[in-house]
TIMAR-291913 format. One record per residue (C-alpha): residue in one letter; chain; x, z, y. Coordinates in Angstrom, 2 decimals, always signed. Layout:
<pts>
{"A", "A", {X, Z, Y}}
...
</pts>
This chain:
<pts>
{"X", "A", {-9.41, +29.19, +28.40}}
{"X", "A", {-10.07, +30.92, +25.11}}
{"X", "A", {-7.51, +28.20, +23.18}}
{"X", "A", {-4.67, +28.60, +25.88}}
{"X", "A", {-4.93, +32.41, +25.63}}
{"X", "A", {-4.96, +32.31, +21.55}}
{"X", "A", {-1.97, +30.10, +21.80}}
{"X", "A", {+0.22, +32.29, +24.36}}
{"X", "A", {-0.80, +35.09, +22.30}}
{"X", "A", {+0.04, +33.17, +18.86}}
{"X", "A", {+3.82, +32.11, +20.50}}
{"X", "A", {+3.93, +35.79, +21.92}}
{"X", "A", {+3.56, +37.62, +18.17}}
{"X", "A", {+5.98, +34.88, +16.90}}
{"X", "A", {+8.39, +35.58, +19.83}}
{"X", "A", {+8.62, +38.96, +18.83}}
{"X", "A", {+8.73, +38.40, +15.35}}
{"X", "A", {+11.49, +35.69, +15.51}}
{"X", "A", {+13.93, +37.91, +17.54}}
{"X", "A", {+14.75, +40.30, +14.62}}
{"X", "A", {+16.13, +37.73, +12.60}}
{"X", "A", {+18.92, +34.71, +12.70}}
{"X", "A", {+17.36, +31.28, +13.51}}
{"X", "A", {+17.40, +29.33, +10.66}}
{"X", "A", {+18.79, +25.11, +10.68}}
{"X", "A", {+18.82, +21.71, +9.03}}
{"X", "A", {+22.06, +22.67, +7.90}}
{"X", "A", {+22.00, +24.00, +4.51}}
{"X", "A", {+19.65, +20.59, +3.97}}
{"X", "A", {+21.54, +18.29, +4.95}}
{"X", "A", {+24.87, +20.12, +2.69}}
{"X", "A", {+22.43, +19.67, -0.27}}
{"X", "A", {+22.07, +15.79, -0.02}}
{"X", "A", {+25.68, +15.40, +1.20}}
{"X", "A", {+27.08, +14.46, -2.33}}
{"X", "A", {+24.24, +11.68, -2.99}}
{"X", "A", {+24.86, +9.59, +0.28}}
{"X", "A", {+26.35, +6.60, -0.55}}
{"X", "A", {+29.67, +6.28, +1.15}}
{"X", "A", {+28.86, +2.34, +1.52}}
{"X", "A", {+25.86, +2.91, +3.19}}
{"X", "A", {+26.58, +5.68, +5.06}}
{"X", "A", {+30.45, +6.23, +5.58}}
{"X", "A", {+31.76, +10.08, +5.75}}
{"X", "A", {+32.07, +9.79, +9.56}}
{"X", "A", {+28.37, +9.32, +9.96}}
{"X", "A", {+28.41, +12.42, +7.66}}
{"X", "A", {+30.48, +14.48, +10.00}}
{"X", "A", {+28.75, +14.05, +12.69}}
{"X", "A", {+25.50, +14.92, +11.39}}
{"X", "A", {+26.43, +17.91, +9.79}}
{"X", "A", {+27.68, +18.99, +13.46}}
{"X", "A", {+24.61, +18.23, +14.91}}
{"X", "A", {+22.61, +20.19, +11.78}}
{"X", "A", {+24.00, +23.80, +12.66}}
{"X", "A", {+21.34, +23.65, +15.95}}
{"X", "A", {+18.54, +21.08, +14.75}}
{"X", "A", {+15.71, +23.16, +13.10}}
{"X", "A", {+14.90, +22.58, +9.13}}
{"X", "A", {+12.06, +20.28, +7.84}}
{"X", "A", {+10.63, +19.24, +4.75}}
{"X", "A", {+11.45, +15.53, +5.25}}
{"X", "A", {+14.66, +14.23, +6.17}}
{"X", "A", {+15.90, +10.72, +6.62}}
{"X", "A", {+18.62, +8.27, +7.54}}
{"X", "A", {+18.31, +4.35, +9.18}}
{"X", "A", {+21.60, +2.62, +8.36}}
{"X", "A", {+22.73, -0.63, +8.41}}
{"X", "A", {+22.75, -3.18, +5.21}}
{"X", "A", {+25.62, -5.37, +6.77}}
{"X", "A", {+27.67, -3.92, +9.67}}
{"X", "A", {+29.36, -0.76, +10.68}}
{"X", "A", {+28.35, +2.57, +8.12}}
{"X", "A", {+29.34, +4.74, +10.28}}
{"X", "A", {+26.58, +4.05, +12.74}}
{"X", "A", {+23.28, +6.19, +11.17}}
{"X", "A", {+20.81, +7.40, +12.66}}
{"X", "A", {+19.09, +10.52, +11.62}}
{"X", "A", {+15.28, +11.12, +11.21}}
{"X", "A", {+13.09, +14.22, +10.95}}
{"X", "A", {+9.26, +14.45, +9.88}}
{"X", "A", {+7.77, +17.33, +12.22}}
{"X", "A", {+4.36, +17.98, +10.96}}
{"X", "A", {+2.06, +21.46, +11.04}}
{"X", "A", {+1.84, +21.35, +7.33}}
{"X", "A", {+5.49, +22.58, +6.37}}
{"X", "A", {+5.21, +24.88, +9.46}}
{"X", "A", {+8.23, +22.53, +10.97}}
{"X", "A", {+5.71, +21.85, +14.17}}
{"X", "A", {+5.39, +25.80, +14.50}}
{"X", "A", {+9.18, +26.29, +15.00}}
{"X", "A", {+9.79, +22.90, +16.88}}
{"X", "A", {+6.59, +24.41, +19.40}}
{"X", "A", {+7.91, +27.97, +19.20}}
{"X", "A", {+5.08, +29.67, +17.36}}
{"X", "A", {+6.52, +30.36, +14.06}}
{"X", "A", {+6.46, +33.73, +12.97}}
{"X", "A", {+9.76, +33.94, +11.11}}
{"X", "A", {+12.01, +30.82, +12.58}}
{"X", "A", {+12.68, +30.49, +16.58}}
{"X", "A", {+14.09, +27.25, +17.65}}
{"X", "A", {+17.56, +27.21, +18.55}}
{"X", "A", {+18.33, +28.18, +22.61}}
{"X", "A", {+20.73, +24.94, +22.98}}
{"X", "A", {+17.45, +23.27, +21.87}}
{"X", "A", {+14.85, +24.89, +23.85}}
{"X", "A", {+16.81, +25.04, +26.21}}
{"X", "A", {+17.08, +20.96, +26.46}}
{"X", "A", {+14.44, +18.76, +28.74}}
{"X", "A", {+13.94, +16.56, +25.70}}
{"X", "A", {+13.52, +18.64, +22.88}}
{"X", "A", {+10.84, +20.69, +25.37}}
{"X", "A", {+8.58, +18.05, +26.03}}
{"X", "A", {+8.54, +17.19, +22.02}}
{"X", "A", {+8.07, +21.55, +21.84}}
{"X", "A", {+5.01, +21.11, +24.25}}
{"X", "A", {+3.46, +18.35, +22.73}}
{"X", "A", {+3.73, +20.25, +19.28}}
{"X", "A", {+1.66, +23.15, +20.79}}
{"X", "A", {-0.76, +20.94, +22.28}}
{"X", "A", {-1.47, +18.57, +19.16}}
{"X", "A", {-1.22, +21.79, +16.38}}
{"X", "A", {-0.82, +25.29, +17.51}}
{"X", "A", {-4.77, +25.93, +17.75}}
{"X", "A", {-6.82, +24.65, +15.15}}
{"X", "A", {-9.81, +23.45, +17.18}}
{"X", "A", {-6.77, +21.46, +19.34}}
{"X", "A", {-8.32, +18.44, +21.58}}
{"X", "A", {-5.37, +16.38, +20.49}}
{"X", "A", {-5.38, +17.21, +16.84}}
{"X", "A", {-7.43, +14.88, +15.47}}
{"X", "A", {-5.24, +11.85, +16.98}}
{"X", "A", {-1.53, +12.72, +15.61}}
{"X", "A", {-1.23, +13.41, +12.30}}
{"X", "A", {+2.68, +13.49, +12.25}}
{"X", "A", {+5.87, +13.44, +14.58}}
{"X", "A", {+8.61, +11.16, +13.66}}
{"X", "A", {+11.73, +11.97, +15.53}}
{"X", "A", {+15.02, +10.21, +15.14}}
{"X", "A", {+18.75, +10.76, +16.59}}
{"X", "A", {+20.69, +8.19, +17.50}}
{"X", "A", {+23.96, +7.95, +16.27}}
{"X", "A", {+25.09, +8.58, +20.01}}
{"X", "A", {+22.78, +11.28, +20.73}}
{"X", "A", {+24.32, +13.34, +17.65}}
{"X", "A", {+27.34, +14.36, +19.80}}
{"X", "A", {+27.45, +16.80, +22.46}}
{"X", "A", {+26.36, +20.37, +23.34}}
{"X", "A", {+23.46, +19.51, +21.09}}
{"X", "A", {+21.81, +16.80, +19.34}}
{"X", "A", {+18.85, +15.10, +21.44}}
{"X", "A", {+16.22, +13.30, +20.35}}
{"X", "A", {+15.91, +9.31, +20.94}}
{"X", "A", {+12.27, +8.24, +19.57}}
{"X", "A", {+9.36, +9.49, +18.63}}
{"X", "A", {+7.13, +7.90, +16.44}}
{"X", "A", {+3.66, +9.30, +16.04}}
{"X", "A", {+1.79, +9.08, +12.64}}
{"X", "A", {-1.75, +7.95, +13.62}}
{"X", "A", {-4.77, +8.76, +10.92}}
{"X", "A", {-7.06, +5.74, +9.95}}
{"X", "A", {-9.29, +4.93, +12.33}}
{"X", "A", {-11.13, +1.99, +12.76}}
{"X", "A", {-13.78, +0.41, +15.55}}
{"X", "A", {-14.93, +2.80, +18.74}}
{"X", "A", {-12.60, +5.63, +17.21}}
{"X", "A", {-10.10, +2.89, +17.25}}
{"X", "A", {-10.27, +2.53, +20.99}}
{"X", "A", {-10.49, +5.82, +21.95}}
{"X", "A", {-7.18, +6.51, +19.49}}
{"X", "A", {-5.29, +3.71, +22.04}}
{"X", "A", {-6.60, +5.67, +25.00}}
{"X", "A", {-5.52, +8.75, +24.00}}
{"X", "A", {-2.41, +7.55, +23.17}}
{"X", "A", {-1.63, +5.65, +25.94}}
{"X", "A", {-3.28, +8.45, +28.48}}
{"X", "A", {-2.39, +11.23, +27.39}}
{"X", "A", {-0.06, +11.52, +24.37}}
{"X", "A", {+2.38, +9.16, +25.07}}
{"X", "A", {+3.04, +10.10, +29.33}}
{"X", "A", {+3.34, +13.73, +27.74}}
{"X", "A", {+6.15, +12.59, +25.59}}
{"X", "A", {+7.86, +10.29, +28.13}}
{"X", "A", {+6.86, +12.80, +31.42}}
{"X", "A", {+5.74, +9.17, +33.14}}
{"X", "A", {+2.21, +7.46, +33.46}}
{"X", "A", {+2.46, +4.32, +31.65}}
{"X", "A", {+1.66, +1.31, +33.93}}
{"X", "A", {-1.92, -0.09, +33.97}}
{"X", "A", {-0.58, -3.74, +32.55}}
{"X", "A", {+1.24, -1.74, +29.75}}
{"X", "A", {-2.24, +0.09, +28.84}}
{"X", "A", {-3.88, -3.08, +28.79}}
{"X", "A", {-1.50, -5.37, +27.06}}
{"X", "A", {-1.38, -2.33, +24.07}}
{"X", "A", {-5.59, -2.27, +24.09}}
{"X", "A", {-5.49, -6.11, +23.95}}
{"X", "A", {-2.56, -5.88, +20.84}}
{"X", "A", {-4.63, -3.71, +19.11}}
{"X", "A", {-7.49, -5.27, +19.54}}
{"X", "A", {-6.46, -8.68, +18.50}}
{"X", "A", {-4.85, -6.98, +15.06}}
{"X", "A", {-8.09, -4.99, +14.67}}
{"X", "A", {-9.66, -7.12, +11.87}}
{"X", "A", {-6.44, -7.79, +10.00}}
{"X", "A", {-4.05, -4.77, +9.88}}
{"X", "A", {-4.47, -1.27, +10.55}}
{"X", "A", {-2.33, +0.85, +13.81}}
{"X", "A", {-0.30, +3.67, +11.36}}
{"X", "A", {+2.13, +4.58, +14.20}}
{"X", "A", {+3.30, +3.92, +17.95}}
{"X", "A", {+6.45, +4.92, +18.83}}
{"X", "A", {+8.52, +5.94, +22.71}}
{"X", "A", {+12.04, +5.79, +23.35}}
{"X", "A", {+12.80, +8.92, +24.76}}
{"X", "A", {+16.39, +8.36, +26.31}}
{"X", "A", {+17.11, +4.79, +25.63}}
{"X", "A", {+16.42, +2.41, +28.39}}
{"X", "A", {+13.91, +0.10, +26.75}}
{"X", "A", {+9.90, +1.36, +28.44}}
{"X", "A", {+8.56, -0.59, +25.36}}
{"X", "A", {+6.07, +1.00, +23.33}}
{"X", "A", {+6.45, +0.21, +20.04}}
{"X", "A", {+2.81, -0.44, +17.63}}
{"X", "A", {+3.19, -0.58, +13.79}}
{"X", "A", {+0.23, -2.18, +12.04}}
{"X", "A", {-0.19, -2.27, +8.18}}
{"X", "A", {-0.53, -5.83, +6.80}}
{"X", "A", {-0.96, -8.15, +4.32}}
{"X", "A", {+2.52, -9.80, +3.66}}
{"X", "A", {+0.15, -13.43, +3.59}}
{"X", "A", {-0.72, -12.78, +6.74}}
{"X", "A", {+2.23, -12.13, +9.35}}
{"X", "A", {+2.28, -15.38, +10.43}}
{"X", "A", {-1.46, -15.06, +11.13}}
{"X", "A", {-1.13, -11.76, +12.96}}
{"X", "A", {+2.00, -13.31, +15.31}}
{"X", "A", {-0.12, -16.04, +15.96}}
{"X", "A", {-3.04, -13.63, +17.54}}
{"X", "A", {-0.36, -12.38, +19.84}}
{"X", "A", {+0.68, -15.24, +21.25}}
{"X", "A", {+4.23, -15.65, +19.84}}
{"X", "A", {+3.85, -19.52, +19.22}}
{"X", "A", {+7.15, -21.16, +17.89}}
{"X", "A", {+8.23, -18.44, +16.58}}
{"X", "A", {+5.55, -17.79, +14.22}}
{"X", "A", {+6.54, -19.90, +11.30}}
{"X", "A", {+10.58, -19.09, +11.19}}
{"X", "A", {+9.08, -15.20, +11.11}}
{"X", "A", {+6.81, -15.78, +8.70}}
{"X", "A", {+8.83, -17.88, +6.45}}
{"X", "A", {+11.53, -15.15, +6.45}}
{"X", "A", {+9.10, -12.62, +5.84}}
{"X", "A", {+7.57, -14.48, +2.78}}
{"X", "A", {+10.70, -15.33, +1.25}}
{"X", "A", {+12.14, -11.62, +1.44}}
{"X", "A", {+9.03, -9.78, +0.74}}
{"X", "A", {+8.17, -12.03, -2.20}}
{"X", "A", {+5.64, -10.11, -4.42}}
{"X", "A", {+5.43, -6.89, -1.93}}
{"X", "A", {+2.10, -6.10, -0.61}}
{"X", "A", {+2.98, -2.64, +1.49}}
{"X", "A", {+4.38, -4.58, +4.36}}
{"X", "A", {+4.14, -2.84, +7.98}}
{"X", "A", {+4.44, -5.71, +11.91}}
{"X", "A", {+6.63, -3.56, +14.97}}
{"X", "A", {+5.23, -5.46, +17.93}}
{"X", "A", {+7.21, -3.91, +21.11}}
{"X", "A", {+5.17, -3.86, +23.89}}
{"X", "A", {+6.08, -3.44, +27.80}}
{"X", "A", {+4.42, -5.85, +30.20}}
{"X", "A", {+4.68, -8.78, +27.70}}
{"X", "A", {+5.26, -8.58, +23.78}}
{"X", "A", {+8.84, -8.65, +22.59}}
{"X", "A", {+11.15, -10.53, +22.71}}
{"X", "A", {+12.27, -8.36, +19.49}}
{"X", "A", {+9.42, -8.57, +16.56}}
{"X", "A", {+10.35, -5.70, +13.55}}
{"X", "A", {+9.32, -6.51, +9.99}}
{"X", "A", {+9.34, -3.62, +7.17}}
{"X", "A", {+8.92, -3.95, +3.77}}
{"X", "A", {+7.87, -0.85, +1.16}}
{"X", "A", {+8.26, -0.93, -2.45}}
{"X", "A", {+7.07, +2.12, -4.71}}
{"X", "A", {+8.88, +1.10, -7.74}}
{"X", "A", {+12.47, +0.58, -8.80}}
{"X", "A", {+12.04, -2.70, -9.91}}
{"X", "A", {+10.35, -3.64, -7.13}}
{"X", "A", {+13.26, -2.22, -5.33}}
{"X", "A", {+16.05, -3.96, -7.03}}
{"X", "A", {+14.33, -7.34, -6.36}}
{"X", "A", {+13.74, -6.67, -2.76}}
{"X", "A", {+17.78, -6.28, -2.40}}
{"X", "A", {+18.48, -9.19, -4.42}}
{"X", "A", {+16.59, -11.05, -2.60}}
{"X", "A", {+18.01, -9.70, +0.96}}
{"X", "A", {+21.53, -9.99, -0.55}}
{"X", "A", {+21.17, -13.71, -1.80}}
{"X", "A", {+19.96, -14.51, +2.28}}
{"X", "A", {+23.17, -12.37, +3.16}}
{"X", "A", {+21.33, -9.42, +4.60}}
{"X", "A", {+22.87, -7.03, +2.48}}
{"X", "A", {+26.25, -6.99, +0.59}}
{"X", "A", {+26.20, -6.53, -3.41}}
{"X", "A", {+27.96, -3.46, -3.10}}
{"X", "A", {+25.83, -1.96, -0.70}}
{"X", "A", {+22.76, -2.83, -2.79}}
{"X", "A", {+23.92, -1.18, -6.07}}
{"X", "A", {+25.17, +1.75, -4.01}}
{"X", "A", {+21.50, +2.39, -3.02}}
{"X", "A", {+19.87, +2.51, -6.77}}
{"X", "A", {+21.42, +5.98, -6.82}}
{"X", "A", {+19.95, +7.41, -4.25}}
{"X", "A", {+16.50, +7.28, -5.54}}
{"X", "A", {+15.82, +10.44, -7.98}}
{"X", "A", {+13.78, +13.67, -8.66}}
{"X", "A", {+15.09, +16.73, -9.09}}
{"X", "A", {+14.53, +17.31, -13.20}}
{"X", "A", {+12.35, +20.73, -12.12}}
{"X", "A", {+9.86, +18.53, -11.17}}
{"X", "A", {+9.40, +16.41, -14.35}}
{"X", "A", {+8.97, +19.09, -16.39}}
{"X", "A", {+5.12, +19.14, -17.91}}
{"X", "A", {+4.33, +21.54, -14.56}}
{"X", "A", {+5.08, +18.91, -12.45}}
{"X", "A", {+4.35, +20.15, -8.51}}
{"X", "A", {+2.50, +22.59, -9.21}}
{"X", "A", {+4.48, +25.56, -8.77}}
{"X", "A", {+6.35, +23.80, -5.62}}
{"X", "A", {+5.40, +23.31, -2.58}}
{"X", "A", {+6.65, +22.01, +0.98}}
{"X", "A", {+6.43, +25.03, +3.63}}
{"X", "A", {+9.68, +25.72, +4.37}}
{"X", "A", {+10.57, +29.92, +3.74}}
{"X", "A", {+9.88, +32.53, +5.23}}
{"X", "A", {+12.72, +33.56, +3.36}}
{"X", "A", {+16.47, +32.23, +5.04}}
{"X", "A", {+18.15, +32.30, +1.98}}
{"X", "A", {+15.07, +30.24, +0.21}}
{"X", "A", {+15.88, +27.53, +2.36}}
{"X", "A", {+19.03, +26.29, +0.35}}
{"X", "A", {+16.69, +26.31, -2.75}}
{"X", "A", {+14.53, +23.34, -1.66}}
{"X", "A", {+14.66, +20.32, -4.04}}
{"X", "A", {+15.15, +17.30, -2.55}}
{"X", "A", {+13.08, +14.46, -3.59}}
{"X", "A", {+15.03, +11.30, -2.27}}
{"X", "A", {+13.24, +7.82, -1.89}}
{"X", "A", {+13.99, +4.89, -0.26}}
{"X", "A", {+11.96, +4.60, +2.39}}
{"X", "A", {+11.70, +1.12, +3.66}}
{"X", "A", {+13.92, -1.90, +4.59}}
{"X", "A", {+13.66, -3.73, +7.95}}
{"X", "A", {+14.43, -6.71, +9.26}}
{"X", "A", {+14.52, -7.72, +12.68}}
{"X", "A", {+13.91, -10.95, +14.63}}
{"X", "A", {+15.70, -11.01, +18.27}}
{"X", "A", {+14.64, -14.61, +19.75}}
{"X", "A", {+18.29, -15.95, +19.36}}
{"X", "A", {+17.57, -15.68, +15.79}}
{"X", "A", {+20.15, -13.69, +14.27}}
{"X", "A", {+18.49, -11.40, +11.65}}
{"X", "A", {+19.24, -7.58, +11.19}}
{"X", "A", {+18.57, -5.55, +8.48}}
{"X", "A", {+18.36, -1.91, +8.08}}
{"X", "A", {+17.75, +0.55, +5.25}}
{"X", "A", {+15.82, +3.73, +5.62}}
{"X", "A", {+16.94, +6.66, +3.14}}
{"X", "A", {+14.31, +9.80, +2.78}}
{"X", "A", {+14.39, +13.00, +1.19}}
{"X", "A", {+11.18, +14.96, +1.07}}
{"X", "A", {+12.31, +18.95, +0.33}}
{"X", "A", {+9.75, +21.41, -1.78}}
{"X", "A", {+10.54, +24.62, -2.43}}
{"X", "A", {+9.22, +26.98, -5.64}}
{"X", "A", {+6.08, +28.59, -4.63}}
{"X", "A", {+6.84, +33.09, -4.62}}
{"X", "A", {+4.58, +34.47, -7.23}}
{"X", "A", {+4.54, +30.99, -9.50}}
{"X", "A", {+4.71, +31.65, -13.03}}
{"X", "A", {+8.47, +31.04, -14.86}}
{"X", "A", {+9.45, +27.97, -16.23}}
{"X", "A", {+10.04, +27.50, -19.51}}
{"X", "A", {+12.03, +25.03, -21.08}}
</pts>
């Protein structure tokens, strides 16, 4: 009982603390990346509705966007990293000394089992759970962005390397106890099984990073994301049973990834696999960047337009490629309310996805990040 009493205590002290001061938002943020969002990617009525949503949702140090490469703009969804790092756990679990969550927020059945799970995975340091969940991935729908407050749609949980018997008991506790705590259901025995038995059979060829629940959408699936050579899709599908549809997925996959290595298989799993297989693709370069849209434009995934519109995006602040570098920045968000608008924004592109549905009509979707640092107090002046 010692851990549950340090944690009432901890959310106590930060209770008290939080109520002398205004609760702090994404919205300041989100206004500082508002003038680098391509309008082709993401049209200004995506914009609006986000920043409606951002005067409740609470601030973290990465931010991102999934939008479409052909289709509708205006149809983004927005992403949060939650983590115990840049103290974004503590406010999203209610145990930050300086930032409370906002009421409409706690006050909502789905952002309070995503608050309880946040206490139970980080607000003690010797936590059962914190060894399994490194990170909280949390994205809005589009359609969950309107009403009395913005709700959250999926949750993807960042999963440290682990390999053999830790491997298994990762699945368990994921299936046993992490993910019914997110969803406030039991998964079904078949489900647990058929996600051991995935797992298992991509055990020697790719590596679990993250598993991800749809919290309001319909779909029970639980989605798996394995790291995995691009050479060997085909290989992995295969495993799993997916039989015809092996080579067209693994023919697309070659021809768009081309030279890529980081490559990452979404296998949705229920009480079968599928029917909808997810491939991303990561480059860490420009260049590697620019070919990756060529290539998805020449297969009509993406439009030209679109595809120049995203080489903007991608850019460092010029405070942090000064000879200092990082040093003197780092990503806790303040203590400080009017800090917050001084975070940097680091903006990447994330990853690109495409998507096989068994009729056979592609999708592809973009995925825009901004990771925000902020000068550490006390670091020594710049100079020029």
């Amino acid at each position: 009982m010692t851990g549950v009493r340090a944690i009432t205590s901890r959310r106590r002290r930060a209770a008290a603390d939080a109520a002398t001061i205004d609760s702090v938002s994404l919205a300041p943020l989100l206004a500082s990346l508002e003038p680098h969002l391509p309008p082709e990617i993401i049209a200004p009525a995506a914009v609006a509705r986000m920043r409606r949503a951002a005067g409740l949702l609470f601030p973290a140090s990465g931010i991102g966007f999934e939008a479409r490469l052909a289709g509708d703009p205006s149809e983004v969804d927005l992403y949060l990293r939650v983590m115990p790092q840049d103290g974004s756990a503590a406010i999203l679990g209610g145990w930050h000394r300086r930032h409370p969550l906002a009421p409409a927020l706690a006050a909502d059945p789905y952002w309070q089992r995503l608050a309880r799970l946040s206490r139970l995975l980080w607000a003690a340091d010797d936590a059962l759970l914190k060894p399994f969940v490194n990170r909280i991935g949390i994205e809005v729908d589009s359609t969950d962005l309107d009403g009395a407050c913005a709700r959250p749609s999926i949750a993807f949980f960042d999963l440290p390397n682990a390999a053999g018997p830790n491997g298994a008991g990762l699945v368990r506790t994921m299936t046993d106890i992490v993910l019914p705590l997110a969803l406030e259901r039991c998964l079904g025995n078949l489900q647990r099984r058929r996600i051991g038995a995935t797992v298992a059979a991509l055990a020697s060829v790719g590596r679990l990073r993250h598993v991800g629940a749809a919290l309001r959408r319909p779909d029970p699936a639980i989605r798996l994301v394995f790291a995995v050579p691009l050479d060997r899709i085909a290989e992995c599908l295969a495993r799993l049973g997916f039989g015809a549809r092996v080579k067209p997925i693994g023919d697309a996959a070659s021809s768009i990834g081309g030279d890529l290595t980081e490559i990452a298989l979404q296998i949705d799993v229920a009480e079968t696999l599928g029917p909808r297989v997810g491939v991303e693709f990561h480059a860490s370069r420009a260049d590697a960047w620019a070919g990756l849209l060529k290539r998805m434009t020449a297969c009509r995934l993406c439009t030209p337009e679109r595809a120049m519109a995203l080489a903007s995006w991608q850019q460092a602040p010029a405070e942090l490629q000064r000879p200092q570098g990082m040093a003197p920045y780092a990503s806790d968000i303040p203590n400080d309310t009017d800090r917050l608008r001084e975070g940097l924004p680091v903006r990447l592109l994330s990853h690109a996805k495409l998507s096989f549905p068994p009729d056979g009509n592609l999708e592809a979707k973009i995925y825009l990040y901004a990771g925000f640092v902020w000068r550490r107090t006390g670091a020594p002046a710049e100079t020029a």
